[in-house]
Every structure is written in structure tokens, then in C-alpha cells.
C-alpha positions in Angstrom: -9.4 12.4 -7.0 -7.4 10.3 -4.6 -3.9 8.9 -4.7 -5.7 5.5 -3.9 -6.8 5.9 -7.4 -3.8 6.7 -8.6 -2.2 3.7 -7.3 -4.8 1.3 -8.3 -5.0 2.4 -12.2 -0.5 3.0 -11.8 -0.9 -1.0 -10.5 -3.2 -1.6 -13.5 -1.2 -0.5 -15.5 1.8 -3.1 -14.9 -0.2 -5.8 -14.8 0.4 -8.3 -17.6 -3.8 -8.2 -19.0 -3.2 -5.6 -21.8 -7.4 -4.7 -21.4 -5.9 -4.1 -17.6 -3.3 -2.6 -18.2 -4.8 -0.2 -21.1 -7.8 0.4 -18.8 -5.6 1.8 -16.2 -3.7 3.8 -18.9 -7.4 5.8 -20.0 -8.3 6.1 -16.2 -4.8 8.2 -16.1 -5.3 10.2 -19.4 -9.0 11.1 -18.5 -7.7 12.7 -15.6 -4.2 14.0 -15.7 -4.2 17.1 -15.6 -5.4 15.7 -12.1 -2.7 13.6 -10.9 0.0 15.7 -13.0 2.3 15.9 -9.7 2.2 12.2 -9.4 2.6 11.0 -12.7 5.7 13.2 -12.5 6.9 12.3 -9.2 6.6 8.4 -10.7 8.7 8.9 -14.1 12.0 8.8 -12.3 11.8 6.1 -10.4 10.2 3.6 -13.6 12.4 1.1 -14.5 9.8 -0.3 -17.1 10.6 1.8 -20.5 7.2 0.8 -22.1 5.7 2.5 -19.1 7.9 5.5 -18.9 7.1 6.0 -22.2 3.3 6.3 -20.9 3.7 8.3 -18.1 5.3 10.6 -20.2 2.5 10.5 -22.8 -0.1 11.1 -19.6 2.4 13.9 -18.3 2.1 15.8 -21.7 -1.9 15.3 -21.5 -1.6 16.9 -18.4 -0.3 20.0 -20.5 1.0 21.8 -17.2 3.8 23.9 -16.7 5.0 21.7 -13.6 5.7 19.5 -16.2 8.3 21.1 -18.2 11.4 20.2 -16.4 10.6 16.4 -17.3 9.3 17.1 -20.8 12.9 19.4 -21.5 15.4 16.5 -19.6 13.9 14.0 -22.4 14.5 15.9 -25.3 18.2 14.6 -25.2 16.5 10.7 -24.9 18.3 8.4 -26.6 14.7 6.5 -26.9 12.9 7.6 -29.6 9.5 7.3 -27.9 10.3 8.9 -25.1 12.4 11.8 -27.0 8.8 12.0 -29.2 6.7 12.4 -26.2 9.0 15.0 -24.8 8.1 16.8 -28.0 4.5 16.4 -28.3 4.0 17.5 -24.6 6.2 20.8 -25.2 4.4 21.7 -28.3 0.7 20.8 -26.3 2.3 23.4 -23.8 3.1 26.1 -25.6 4.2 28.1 -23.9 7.0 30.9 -23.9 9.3 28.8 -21.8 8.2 25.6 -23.9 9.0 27.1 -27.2 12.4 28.2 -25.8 13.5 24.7 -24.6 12.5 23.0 -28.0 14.5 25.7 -30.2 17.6 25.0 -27.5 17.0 21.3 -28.2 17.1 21.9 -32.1 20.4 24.7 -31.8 21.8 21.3 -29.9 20.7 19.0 -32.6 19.2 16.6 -29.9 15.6 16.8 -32.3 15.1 18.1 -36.3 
């Protein structure tokens, strides 16, 4: 897979044509476990919350460990769909170190 396209189904996935924009979105979650380093290197810099929210959902498909570091910072989200995601992705992980950062999240009281 290329970054090329990355970039064109990332650019679909703004665009304001939901069938665009939604085709771009199940280019992304066919493959990303592909493009897991750059769906992660593109959270952070997302200013669009309806689209964080999916590249989070496309970074828990991915269900790789590179992933946990952004998957543990959202468990304290004050968005709900983002704190959700953050869950779903951890427990599609499962893994030790997975396990460990959702109990630490419950101790906290950051999820139930």
C-alpha cells in the first residue's frame, strides 16, 4: 500500500459527499492494520472531532500494539466517542499491557 493512497481516501474522507467521505472511511478500515503508523501519526494533528473520532475507530481496527499509547491518552476524553473508541480498541488488543491501562483507567474512574 502507498501513502498516496492514504492521502487520497484521508482527502476523501473530509470531503463534504457522505458516499465520499464513507467510501474513503472503508478504504481505511479494509486496510489498517496497513497504514496503522499513519492513521496514528494523523490523530494529533485533526482538528475535525467527527474525524478524530474515526481515525481512532480505524486505529483500534488496526488492533496493533503501536497503537496503545493513543488508545490509553483517550481513555481520560472528555468525548464520549472518542473515550468509547479508546475502549473498544484496548479490549480488540488484548493484550497484557492493554488490560493494564484499562484497569488503571477504571482505579482512576476515567471509564466504569
Amino acid at each position: 500500500m502507498t501513502n498516496q493512497r492514504f492521502a487520497q481516501a484521508l482527502e476523501s474522507m473530509r470531503s463534504q459527499d457522505a458516499r465520499l467521505s464513507t467510501r474513503g472511511f472503508d478504504f481505511l478500515r479494509e486496510h489498517a492494520d496497513a497504514y496503522v503508523d499513519e492513521l496514528i501519526a494523523e490523530f494529533p494533528r485533526e482538528e475535525n472531532d467527527e474525524l478524530r473520532c474515526w481515525l481512532l475507530e480505524l486505529i483500534s481496527e488496526a488492533r496493533s500494539p503501536d497503537a496503545l499509547r493513543v488508545l490509553a491518552g483517550q481513555l481520560e476524553s472528555d468525548d464520549e466517542s472518542l473515550q468509547f473508541w479508546a475502549i473498544r480498541g484496548l479490549e480488540m488488543l488484548d493484550t497484557r499491557e492493554a488490560r493494564h491501562e484499562l484497569n488503571v483507567a477504571r482505579k482512576n474512574g476515567w471509564i466504569t
